[in-house]
N, CA, C and O atoms as a printed pandas DataFrame, in Angstrom:
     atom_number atom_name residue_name chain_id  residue_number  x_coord  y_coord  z_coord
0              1         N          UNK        A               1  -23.961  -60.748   45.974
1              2        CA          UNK        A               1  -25.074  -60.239   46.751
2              3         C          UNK        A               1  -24.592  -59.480   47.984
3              4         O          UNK        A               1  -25.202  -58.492   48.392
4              5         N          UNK        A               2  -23.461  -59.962   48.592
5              6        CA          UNK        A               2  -22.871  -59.252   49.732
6              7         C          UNK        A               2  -22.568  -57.494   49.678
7              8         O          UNK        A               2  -22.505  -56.713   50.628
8              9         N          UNK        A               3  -22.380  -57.169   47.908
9             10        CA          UNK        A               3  -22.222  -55.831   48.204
10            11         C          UNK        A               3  -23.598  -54.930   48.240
11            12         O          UNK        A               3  -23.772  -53.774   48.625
12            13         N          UNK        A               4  -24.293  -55.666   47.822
13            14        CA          UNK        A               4  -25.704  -55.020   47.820
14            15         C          UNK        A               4  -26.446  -54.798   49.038
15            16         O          UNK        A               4  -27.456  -54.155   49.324
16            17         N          UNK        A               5  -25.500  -55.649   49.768
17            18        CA          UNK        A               5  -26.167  -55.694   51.667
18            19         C          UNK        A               5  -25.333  -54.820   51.859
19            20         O          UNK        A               5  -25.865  -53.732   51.636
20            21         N          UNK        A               6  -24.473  -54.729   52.106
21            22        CA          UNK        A               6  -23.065  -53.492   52.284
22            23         C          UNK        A               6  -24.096  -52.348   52.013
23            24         O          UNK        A               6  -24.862  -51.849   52.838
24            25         N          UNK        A               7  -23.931  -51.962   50.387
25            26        CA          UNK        A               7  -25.131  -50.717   50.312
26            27         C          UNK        A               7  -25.871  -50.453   50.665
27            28         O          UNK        A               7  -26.201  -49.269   50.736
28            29         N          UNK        A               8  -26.830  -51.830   51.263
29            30        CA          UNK        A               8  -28.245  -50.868   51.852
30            31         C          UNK        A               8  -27.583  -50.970   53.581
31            32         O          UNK        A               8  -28.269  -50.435   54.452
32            33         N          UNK        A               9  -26.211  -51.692   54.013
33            34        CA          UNK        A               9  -26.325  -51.450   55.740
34            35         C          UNK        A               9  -25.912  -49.759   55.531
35            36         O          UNK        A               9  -26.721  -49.016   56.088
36            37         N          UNK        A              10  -24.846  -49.102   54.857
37            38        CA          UNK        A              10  -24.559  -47.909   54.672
38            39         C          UNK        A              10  -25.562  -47.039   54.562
39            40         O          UNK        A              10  -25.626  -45.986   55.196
40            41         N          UNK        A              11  -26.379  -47.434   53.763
41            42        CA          UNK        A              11  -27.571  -46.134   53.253
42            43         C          UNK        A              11  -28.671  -46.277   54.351
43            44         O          UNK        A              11  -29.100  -45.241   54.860
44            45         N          UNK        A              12  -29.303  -47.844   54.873
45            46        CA          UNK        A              12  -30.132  -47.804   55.617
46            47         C          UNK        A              12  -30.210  -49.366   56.373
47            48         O          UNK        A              12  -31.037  -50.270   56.253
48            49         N          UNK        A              13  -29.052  -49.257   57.142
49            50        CA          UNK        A              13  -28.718  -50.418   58.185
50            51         C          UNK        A              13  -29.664  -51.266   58.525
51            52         O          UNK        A              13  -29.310  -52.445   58.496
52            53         N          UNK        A              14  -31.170  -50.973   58.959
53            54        CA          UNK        A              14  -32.069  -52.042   58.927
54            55         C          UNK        A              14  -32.262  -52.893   57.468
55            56         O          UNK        A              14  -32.526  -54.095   57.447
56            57         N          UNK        A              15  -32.127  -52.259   56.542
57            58        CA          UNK        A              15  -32.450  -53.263   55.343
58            59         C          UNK        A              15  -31.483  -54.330   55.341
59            60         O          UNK        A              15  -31.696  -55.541   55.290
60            61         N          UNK        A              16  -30.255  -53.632   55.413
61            62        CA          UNK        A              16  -29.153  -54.774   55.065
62            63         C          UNK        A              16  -28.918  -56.003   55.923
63            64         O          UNK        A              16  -28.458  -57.125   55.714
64            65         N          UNK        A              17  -29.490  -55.251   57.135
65            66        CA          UNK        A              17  -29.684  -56.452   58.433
66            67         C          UNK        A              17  -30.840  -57.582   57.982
67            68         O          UNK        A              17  -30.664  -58.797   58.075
68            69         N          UNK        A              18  -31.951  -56.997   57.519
69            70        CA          UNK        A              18  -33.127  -57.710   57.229
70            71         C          UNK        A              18  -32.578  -58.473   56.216
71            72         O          UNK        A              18  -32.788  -59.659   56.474
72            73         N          UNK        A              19  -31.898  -58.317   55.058
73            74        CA          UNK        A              19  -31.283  -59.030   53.883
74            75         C          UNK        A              19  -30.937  -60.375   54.410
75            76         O          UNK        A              19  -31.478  -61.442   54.123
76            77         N          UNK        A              20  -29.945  -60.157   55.231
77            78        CA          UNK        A              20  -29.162  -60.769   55.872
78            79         C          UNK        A              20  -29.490  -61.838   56.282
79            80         O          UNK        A              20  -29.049  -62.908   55.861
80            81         N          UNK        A              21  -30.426  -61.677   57.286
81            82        CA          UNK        A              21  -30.931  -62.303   58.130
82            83         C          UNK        A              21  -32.484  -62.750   58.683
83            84         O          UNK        A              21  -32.940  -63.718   59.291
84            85         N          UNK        A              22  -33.070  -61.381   58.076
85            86        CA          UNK        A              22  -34.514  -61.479   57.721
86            87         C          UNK        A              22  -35.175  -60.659   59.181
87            88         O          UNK        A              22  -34.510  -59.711   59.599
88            89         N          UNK        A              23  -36.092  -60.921   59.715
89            90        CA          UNK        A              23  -36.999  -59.978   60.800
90            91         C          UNK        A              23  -36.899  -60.973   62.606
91            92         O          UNK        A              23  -37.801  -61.621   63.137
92            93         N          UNK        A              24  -35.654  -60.754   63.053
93            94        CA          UNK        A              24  -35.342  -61.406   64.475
94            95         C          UNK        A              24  -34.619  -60.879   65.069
95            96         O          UNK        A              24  -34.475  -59.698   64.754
96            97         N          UNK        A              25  -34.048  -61.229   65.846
97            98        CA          UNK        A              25  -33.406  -60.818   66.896
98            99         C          UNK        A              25  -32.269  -59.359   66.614
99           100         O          UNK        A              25  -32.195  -58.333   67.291
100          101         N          UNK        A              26  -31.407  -59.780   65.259
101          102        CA          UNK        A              26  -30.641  -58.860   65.135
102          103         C          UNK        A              26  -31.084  -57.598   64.480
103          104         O          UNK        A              26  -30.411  -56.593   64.249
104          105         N          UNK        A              27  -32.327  -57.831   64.224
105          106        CA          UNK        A              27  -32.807  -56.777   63.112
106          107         C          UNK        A              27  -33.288  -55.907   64.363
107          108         O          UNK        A              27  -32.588  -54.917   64.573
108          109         N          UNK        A              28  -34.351  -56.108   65.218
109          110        CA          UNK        A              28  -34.791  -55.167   65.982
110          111         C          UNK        A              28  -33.287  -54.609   67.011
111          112         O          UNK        A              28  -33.593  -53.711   67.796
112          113         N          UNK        A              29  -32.486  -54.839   67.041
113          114        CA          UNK        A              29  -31.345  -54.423   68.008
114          115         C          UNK        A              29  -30.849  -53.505   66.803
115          116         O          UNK        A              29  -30.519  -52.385   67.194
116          117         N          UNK        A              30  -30.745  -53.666   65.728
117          118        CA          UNK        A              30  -30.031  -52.766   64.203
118          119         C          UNK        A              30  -31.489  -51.860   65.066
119          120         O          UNK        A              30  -31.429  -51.107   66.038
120          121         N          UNK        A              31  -32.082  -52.075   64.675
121          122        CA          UNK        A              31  -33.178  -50.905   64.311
122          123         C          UNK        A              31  -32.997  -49.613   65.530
123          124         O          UNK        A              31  -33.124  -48.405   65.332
124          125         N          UNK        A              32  -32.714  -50.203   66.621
125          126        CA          UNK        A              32  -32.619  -49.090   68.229
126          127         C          UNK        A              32  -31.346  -48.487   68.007
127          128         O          UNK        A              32  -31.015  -47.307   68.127
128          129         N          UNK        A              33  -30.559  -49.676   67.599
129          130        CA          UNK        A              33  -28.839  -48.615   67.420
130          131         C          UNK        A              33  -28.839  -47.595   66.280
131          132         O          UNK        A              33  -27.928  -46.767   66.282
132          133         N          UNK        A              34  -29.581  -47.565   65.491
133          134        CA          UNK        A              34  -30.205  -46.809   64.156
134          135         C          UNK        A              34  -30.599  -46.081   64.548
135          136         O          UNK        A              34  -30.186  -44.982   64.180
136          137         N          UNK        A              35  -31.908  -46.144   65.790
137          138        CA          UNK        A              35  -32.506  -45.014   66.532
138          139         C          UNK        A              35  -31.869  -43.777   67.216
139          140         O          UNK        A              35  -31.983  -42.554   67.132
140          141         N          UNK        A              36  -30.948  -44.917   68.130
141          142        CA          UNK        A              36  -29.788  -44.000   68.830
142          143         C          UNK        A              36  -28.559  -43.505   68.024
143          144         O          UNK        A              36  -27.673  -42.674   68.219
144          145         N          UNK        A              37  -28.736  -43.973   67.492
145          146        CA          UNK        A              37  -27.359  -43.179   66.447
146          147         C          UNK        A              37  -26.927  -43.724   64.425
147          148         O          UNK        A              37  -26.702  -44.749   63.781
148          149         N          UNK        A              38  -26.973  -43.096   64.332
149          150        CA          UNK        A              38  -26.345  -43.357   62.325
150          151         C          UNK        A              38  -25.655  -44.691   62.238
151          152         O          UNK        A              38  -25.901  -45.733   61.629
152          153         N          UNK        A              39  -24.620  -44.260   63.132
153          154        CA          UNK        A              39  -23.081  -44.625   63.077
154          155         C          UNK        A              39  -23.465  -45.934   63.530
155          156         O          UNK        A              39  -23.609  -46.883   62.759
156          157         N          UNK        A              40  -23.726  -46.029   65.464
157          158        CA          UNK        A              40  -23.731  -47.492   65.906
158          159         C          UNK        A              40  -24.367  -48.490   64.886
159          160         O          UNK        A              40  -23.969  -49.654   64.828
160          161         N          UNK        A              41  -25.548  -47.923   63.932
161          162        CA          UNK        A              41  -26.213  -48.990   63.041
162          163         C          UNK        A              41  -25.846  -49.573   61.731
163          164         O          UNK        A              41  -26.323  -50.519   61.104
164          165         N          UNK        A              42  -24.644  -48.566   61.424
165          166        CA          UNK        A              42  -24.047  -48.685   60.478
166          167         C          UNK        A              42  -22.951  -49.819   60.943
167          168         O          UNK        A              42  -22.584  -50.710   60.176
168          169         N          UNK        A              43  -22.465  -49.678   62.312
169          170        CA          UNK        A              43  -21.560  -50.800   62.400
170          171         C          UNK        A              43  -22.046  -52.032   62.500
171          172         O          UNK        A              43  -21.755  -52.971   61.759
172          173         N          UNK        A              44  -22.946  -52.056   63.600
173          174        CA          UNK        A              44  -23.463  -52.742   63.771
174          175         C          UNK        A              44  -24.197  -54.215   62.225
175          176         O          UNK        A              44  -24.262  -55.444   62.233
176          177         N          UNK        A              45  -24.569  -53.177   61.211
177          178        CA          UNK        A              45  -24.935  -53.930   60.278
178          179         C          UNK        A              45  -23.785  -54.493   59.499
179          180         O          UNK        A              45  -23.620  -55.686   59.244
180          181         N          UNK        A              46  -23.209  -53.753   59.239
181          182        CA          UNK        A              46  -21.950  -54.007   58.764
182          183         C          UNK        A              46  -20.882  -55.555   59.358
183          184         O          UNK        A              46  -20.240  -56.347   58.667
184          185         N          UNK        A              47  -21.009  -55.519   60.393
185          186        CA          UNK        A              47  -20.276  -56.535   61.233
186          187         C          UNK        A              47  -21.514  -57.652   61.151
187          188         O          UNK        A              47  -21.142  -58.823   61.060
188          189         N          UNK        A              48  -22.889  -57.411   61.174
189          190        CA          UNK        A              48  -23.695  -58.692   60.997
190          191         C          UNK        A              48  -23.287  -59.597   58.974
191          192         O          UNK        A              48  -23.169  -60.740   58.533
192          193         N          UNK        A              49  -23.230  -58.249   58.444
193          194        CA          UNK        A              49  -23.162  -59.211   57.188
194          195         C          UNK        A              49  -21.935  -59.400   56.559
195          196         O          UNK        A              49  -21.770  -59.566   55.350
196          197         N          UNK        A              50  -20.964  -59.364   57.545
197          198        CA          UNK        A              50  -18.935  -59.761   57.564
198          199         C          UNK        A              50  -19.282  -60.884   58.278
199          200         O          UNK        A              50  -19.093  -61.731   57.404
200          201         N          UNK        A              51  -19.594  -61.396   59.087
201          202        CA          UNK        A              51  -20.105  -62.093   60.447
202          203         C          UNK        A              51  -20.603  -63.587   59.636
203          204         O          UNK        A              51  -20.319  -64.648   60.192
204          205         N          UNK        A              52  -21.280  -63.604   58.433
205          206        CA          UNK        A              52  -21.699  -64.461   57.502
206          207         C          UNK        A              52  -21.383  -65.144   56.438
207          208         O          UNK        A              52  -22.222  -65.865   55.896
């Protein structure tokens, strides 16, 4: 299941966050770094579902 979160933090970082973790704290902070930039949300998600 982990690579399927991988795919959607790459393609669309809030999903994979939401996968993850579901609709809290880390998801709305994914969602602004997403806002402000591709990249920060891509890491950002990325490091939440390594992190697990």
């Amino acid at each position: 299941m982990d690579i399927v979160r991988l795919i959607f933090a790459i393609l669309l970082p809030p999903v994979g966050v939401f996968l993850q973790v579901g609709i809290g704290g880390q998801f709305w902070i994914n969602i602004i770094l997403t806002l402000f930039g591709y990249i920060p949300g891509i890491v950002h998600a990325v490091w939440i579902i390594a992190k697990r």
